[in-house]
C-alpha positions, 0 to 999 in steps of 0.5 A: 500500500503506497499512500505515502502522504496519507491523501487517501485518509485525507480525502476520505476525511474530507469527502464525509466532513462534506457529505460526498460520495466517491460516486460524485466525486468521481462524476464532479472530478472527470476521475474514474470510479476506480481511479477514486477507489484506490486513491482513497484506499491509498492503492496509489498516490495522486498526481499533481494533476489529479490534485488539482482536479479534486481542489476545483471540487472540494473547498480544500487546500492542498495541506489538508490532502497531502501531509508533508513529512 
């Protein structure tokens, strides 16, 4: 399991603080349901890309999704 910056707990933090499913997220965001799935399961660590695409969707900032060690 990757999720070396802890974006997946983020984001799932995130998604229930603002009542979100990951099936809007991923029909908001343009991501595949599949690609959300192993974001938030920390399966694999974001782009800077796909970041980007979730900030436009979520009211977040980009130190609430990724953790810096």
């Amino acid at each position: 399991m990757k999720d070396h910056y802890e974006f997946g707990k983020n984001l799932r933090r995130i998604l229930k603080a603002v009542g979100m499913s990951q099936a809007e997220l991923s029909q908001k965001t343009g991501l595949t349901p599949a690609a959300v799935s192993q974001l938030l399961n920390g399966i694999r660590d974001p782009s800077l890309h796909t970041i980007v695409r979730i900030m436009k969707v979520l009211p977040v900032r980009f130190e609430s999704l990724v953790k810096i060690r």
